[in-house]
N, CA, C and O atoms as CSV, one atom per row, in Angstrom:
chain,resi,resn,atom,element,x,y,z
A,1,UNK,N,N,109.421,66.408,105.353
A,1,UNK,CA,C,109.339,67.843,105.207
A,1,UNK,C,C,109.710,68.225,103.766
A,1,UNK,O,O,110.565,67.617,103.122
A,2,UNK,N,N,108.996,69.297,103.292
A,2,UNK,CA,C,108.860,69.753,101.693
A,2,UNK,C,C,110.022,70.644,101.566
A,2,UNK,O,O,110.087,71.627,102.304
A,3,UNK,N,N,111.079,70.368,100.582
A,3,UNK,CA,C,112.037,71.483,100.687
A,3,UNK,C,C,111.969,72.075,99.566
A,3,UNK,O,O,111.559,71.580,98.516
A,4,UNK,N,N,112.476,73.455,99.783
A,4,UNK,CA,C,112.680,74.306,99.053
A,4,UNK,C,C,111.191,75.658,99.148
A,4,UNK,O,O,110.161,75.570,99.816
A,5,UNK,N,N,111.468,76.377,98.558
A,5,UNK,CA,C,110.551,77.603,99.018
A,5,UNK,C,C,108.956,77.018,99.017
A,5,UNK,O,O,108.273,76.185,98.421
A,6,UNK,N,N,108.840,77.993,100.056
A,6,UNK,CA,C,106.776,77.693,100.120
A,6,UNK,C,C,106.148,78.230,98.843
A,6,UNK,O,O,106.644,79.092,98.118
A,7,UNK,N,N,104.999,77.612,98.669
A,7,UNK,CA,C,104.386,78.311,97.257
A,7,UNK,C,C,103.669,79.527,97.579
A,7,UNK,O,O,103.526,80.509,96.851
A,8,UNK,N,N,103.121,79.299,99.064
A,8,UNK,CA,C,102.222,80.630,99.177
A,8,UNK,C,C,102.735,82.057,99.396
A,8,UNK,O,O,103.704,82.273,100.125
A,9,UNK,N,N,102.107,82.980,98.787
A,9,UNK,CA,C,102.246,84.285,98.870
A,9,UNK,C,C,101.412,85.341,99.176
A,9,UNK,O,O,100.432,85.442,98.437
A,10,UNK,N,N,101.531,86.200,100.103
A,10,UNK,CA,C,100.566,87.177,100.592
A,10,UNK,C,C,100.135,88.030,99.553
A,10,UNK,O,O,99.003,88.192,99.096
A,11,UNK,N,N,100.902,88.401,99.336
A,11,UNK,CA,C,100.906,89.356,97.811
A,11,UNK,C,C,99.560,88.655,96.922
A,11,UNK,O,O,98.438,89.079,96.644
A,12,UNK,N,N,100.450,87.091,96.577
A,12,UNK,CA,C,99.295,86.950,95.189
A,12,UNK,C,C,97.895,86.343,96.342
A,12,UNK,O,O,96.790,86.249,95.808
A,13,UNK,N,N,97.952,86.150,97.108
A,13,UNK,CA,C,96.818,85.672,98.369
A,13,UNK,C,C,95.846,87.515,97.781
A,13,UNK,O,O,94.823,87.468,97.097
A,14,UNK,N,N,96.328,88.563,98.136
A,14,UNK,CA,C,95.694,89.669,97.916
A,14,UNK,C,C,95.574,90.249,96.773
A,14,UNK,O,O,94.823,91.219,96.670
A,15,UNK,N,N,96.479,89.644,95.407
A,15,UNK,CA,C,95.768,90.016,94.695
A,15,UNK,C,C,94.142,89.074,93.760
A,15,UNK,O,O,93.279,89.391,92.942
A,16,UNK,N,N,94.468,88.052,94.424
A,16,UNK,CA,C,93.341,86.738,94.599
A,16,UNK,C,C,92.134,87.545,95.020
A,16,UNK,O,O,91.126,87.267,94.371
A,17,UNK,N,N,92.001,88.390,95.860
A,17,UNK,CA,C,91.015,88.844,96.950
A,17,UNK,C,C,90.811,90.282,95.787
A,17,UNK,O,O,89.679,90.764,95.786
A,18,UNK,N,N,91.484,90.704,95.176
A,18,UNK,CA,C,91.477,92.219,94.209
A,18,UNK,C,C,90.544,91.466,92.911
A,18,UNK,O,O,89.556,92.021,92.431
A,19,UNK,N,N,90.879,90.573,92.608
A,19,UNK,CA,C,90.168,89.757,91.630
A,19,UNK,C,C,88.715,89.301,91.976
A,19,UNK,O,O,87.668,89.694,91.463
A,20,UNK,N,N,88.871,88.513,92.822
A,20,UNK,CA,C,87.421,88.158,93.478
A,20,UNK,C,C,86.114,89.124,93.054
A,20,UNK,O,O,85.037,88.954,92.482
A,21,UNK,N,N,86.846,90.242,93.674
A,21,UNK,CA,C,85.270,91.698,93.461
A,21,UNK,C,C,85.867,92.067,92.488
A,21,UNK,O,O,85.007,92.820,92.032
A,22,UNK,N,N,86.765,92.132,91.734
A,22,UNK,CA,C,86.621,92.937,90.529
A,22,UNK,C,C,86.072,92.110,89.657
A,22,UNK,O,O,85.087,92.639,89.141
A,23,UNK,N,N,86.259,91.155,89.308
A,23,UNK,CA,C,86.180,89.556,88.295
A,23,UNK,C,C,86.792,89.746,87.790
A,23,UNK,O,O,87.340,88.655,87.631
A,24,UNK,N,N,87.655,90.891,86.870
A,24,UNK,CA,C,88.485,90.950,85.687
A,24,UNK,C,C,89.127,92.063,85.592
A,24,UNK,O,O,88.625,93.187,85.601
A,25,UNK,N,N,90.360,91.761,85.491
A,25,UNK,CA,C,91.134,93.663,85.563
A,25,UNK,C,C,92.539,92.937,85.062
A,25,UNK,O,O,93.010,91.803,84.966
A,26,UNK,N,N,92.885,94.239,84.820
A,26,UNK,CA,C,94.147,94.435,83.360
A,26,UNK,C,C,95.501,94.561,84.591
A,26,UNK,O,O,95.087,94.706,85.741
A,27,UNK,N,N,96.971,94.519,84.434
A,27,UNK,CA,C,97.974,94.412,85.082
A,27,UNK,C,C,98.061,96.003,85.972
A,27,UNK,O,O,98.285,96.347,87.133
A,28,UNK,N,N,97.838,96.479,85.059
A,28,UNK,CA,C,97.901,97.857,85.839
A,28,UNK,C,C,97.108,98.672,87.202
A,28,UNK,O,O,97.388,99.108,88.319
A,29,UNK,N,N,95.894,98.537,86.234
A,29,UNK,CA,C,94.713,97.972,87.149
A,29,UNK,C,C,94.607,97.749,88.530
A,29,UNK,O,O,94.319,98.415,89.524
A,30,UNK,N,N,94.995,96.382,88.220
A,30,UNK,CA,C,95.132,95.477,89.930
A,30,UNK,C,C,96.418,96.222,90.780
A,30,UNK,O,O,96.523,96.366,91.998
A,31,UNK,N,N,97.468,96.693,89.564
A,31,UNK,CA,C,98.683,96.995,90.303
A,31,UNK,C,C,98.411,98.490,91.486
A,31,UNK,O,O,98.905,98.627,92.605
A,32,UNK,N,N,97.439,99.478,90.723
A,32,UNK,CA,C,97.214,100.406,91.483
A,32,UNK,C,C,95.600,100.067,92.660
A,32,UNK,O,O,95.284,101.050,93.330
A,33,UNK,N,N,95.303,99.640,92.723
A,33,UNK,CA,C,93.933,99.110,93.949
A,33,UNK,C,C,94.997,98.359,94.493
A,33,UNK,O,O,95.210,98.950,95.552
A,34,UNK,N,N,96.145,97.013,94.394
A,34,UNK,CA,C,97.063,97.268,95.239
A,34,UNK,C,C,97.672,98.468,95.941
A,34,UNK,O,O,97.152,98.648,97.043
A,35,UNK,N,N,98.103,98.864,95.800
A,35,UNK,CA,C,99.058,99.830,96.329
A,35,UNK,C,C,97.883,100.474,97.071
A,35,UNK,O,O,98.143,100.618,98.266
A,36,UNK,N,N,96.935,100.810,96.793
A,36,UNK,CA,C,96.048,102.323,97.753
A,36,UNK,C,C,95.342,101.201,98.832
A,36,UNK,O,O,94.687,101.671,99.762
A,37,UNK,N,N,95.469,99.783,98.715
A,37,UNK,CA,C,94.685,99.226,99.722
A,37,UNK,C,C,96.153,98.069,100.831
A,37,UNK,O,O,95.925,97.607,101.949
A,38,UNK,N,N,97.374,97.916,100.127
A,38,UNK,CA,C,98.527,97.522,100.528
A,38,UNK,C,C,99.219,97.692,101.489
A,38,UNK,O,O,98.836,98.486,102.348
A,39,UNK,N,N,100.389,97.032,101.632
A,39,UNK,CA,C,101.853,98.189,101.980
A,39,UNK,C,C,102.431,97.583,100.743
A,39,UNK,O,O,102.210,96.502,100.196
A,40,UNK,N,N,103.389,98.765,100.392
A,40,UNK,CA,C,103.605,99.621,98.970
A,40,UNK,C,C,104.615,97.806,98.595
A,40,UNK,O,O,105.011,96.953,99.390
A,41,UNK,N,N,104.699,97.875,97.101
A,41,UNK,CA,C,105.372,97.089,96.521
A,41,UNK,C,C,105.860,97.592,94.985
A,41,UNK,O,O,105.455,98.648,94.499
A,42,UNK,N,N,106.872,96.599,94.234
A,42,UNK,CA,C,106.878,97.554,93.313
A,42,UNK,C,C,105.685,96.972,92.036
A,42,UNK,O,O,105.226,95.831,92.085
A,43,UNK,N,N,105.421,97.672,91.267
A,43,UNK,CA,C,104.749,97.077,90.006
A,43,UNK,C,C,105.356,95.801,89.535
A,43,UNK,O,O,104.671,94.787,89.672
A,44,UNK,N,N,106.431,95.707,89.050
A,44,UNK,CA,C,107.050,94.249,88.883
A,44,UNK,C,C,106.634,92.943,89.639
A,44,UNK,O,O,106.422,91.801,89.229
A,45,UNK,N,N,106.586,93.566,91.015
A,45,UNK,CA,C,106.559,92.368,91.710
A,45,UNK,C,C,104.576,91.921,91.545
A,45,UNK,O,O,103.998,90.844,91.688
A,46,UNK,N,N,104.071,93.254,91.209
A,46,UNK,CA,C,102.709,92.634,90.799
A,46,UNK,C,C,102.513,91.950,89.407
A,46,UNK,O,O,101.658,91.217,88.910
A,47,UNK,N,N,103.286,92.322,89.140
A,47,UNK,CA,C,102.895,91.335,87.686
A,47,UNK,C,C,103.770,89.982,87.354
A,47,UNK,O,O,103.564,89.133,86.486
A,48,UNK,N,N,105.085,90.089,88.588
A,48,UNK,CA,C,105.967,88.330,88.633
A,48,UNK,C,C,104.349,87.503,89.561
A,48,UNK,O,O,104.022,86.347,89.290
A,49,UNK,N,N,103.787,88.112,90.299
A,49,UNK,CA,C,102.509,87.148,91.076
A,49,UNK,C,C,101.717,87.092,90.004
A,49,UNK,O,O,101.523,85.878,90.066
A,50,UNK,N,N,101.136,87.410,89.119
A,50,UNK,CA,C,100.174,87.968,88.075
A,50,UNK,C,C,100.398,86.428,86.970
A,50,UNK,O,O,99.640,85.627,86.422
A,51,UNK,N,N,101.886,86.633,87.069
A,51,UNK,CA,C,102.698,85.790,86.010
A,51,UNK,C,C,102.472,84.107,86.875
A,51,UNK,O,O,101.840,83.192,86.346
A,52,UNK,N,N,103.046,84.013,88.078
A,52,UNK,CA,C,103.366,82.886,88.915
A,52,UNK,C,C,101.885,82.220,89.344
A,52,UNK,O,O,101.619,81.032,89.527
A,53,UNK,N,N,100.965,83.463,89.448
A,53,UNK,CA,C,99.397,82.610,90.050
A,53,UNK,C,C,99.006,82.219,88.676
A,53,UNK,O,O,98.464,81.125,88.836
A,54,UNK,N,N,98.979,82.539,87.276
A,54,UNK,CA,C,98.393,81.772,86.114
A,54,UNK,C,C,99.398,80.666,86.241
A,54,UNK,O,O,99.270,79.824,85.352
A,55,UNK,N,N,100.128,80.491,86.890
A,55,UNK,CA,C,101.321,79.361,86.515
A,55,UNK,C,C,100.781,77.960,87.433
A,55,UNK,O,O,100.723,76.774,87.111
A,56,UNK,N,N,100.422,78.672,88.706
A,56,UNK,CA,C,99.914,77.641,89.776
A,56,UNK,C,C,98.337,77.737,89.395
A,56,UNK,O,O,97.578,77.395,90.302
A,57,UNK,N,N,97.830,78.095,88.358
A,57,UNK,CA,C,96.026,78.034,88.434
A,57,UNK,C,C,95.216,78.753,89.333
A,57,UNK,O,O,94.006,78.590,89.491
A,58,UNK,N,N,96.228,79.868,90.138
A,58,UNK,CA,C,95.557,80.703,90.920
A,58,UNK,C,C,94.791,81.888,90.030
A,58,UNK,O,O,93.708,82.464,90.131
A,59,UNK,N,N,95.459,81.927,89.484
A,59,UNK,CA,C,94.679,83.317,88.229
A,59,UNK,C,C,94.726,82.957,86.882
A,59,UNK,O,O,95.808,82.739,86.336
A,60,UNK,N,N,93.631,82.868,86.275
A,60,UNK,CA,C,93.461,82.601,84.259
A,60,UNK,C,C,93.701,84.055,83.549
A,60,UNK,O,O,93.322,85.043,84.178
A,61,UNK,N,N,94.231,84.211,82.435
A,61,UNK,CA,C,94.013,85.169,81.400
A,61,UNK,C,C,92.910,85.507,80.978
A,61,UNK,O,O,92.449,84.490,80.460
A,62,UNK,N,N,92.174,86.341,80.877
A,62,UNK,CA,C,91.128,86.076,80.615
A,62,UNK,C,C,90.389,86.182,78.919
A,62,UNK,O,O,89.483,85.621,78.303
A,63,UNK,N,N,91.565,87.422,78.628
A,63,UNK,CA,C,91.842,88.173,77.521
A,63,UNK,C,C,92.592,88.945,76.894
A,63,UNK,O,O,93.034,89.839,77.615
A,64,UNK,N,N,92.906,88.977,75.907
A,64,UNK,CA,C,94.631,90.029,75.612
A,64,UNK,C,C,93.825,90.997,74.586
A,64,UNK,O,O,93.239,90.583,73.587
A,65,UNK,N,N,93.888,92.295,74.979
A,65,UNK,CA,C,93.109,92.996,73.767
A,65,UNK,C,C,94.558,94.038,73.805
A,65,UNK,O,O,95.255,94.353,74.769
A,66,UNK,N,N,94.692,94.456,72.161
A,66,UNK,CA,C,95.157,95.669,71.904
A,66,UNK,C,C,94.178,96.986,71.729
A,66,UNK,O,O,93.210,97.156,70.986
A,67,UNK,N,N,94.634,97.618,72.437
A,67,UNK,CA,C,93.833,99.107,72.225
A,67,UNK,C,C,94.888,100.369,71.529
A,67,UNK,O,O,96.097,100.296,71.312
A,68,UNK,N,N,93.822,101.663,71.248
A,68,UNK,CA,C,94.582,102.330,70.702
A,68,UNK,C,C,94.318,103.574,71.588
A,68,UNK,O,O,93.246,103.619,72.191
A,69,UNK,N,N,95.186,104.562,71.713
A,69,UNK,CA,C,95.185,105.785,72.329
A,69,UNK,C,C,96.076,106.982,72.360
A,69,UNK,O,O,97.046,106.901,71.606
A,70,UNK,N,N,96.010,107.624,72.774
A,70,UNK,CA,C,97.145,108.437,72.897
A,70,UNK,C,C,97.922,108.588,74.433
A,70,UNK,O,O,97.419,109.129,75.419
A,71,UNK,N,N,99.398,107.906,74.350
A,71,UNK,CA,C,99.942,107.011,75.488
A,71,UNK,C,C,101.237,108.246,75.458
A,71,UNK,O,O,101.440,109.217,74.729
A,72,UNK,N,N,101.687,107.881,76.187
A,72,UNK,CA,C,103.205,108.702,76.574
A,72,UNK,C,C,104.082,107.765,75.693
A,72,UNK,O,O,105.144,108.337,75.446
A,73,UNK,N,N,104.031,106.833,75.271
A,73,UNK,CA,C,104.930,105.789,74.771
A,73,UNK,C,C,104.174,105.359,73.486
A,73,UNK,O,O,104.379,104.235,73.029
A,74,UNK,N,N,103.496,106.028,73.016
A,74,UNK,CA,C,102.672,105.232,71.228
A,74,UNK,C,C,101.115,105.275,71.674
A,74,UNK,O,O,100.506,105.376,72.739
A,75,UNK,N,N,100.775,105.138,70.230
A,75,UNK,CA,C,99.415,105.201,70.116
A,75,UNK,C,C,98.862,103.542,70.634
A,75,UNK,O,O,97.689,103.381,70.972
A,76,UNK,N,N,99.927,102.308,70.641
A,76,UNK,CA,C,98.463,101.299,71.226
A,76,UNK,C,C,99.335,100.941,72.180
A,76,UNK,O,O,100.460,101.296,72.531
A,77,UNK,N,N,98.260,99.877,72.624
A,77,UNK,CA,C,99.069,99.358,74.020
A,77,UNK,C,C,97.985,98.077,74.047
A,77,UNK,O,O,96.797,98.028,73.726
A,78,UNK,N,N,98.981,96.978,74.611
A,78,UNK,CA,C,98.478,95.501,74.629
A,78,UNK,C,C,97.702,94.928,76.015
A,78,UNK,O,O,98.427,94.171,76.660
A,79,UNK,N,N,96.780,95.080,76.411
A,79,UNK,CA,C,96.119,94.800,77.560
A,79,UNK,C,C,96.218,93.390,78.102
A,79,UNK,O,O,96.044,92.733,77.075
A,80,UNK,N,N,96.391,92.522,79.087
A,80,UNK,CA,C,95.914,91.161,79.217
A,80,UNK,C,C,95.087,91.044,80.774
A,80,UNK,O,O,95.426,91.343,81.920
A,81,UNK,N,N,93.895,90.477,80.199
A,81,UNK,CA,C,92.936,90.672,81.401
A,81,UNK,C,C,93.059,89.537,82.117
A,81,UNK,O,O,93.320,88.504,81.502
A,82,UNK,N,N,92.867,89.498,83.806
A,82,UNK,CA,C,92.967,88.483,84.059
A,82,UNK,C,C,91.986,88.100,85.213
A,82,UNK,O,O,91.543,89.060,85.844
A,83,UNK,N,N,91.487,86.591,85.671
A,83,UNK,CA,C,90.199,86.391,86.406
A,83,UNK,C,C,91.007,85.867,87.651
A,83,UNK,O,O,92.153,86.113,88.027
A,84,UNK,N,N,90.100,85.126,88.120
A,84,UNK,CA,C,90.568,83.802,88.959
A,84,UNK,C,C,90.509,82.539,88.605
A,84,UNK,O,O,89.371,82.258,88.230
A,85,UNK,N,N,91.063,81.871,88.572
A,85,UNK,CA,C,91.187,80.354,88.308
A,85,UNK,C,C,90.935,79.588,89.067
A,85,UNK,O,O,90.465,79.973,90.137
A,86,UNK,N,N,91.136,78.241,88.835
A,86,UNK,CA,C,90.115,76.976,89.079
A,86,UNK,C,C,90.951,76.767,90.450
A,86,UNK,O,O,90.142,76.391,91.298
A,87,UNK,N,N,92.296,76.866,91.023
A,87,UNK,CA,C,92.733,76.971,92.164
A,87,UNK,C,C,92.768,78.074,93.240
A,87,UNK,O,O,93.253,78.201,94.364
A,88,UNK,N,N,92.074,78.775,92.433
A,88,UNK,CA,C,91.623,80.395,93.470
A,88,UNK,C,C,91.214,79.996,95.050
A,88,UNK,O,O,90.519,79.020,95.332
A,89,UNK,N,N,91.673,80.765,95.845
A,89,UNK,CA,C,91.002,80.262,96.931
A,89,UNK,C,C,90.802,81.685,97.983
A,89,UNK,O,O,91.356,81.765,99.079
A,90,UNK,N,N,89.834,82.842,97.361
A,90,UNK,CA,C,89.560,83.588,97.881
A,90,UNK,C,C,89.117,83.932,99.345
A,90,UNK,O,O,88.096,83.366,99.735
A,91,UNK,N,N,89.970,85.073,100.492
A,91,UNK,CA,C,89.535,85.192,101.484
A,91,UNK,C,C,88.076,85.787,101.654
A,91,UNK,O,O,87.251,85.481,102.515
A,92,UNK,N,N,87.923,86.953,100.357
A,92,UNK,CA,C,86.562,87.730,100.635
A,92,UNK,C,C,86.696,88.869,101.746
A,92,UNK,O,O,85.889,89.056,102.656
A,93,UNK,N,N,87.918,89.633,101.494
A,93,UNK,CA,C,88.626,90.933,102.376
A,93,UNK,C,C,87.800,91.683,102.065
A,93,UNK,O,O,87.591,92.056,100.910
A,94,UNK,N,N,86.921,92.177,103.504
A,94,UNK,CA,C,85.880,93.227,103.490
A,94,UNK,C,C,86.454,94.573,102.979
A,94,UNK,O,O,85.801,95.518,102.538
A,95,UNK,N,N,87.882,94.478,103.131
A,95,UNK,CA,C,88.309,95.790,102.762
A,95,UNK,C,C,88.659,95.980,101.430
A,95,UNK,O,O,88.708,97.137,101.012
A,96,UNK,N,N,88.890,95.129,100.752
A,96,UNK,CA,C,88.899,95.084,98.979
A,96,UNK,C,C,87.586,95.728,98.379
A,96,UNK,O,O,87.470,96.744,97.692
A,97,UNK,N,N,86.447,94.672,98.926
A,97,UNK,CA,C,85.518,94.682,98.681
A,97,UNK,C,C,84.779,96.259,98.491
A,97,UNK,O,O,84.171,96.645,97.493
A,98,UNK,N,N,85.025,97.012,99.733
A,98,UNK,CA,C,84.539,98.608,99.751
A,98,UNK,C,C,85.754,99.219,98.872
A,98,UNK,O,O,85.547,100.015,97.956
A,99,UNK,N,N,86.794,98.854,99.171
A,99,UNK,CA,C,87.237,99.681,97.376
A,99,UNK,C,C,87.280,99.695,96.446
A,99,UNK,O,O,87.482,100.681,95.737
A,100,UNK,N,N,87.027,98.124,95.979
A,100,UNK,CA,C,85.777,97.651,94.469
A,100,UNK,C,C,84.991,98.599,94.548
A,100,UNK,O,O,85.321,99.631,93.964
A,101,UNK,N,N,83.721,98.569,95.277
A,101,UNK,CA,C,82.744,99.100,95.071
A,101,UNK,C,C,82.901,100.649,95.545
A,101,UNK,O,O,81.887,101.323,95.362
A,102,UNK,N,N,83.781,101.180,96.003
A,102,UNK,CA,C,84.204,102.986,95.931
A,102,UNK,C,C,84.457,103.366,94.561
A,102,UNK,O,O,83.950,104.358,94.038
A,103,UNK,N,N,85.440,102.370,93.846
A,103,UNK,CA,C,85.963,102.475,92.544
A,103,UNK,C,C,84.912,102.450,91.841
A,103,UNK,O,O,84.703,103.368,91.048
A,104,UNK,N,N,84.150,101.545,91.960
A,104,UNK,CA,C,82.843,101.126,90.945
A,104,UNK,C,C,82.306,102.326,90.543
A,104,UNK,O,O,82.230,102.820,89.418
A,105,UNK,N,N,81.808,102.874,92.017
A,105,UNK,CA,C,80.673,104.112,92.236
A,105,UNK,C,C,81.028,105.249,91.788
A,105,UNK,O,O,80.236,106.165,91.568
A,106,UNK,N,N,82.486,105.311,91.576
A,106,UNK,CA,C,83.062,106.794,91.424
A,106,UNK,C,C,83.209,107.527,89.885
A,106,UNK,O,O,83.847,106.953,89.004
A,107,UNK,N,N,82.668,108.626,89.688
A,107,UNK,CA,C,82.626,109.047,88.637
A,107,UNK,C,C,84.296,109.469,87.893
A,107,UNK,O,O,85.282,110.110,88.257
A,108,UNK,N,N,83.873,108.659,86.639
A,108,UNK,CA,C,85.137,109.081,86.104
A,108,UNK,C,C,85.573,110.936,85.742
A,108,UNK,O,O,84.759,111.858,85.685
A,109,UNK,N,N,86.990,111.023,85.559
A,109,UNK,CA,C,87.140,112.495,86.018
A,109,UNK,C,C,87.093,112.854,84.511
A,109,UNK,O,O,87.175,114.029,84.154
């Protein structure tokens, strides 16, 4: 018997499945299509899975871009995009899937 904590996690299991249909999305991103499709967690804990699935090859970086804007906190802000990786092992949650594609469809405000 294997001791010490299990590797798997529901959390990063779903955000695996947020990735899948999106292909690529930024920390924040994933953190809110969590929450409206979830039960509630905090942001941290989406981005310690974010952090822990590139660690186990469940999720790659995909890209780190700085952008510029006008932020509550400064004009740029450091993006890091992220995919699925070569240990991904997506369920294909019909219900992700229609809020990918709600999100997709929806006109920005």
């Amino acid at each position: 018997m294997k001791r010490g904590r299990p590797i798997f996690s529901e959390i990063r299991q779903n955000i695996v499945d947020i990735l899948f249909y999106l292909e690529k999305g930024y920390g924040y991103q994933i953190s809110k299509i969590y929450q409206k499709l979830f039960p509630s967690c905090t942001r941290e804990v989406i981005y310690y899975h974010l952090k822990k699935g590139v660690d186990l090859g469940e999720i790659s970086i995909k890209e780190v871009k700085k952008e510029h804007g006008d932020f509550s906190w400064g004009s740029d802000v450091t993006k890091t995009y992220y995919a699925l990786g070569p240990n991904a092992k997506p369920k294909g949650s019909d219900r992700v899937k229609v809020e990918i594609e709600r999100l997709a469809n929806a006109k920005p405000a």
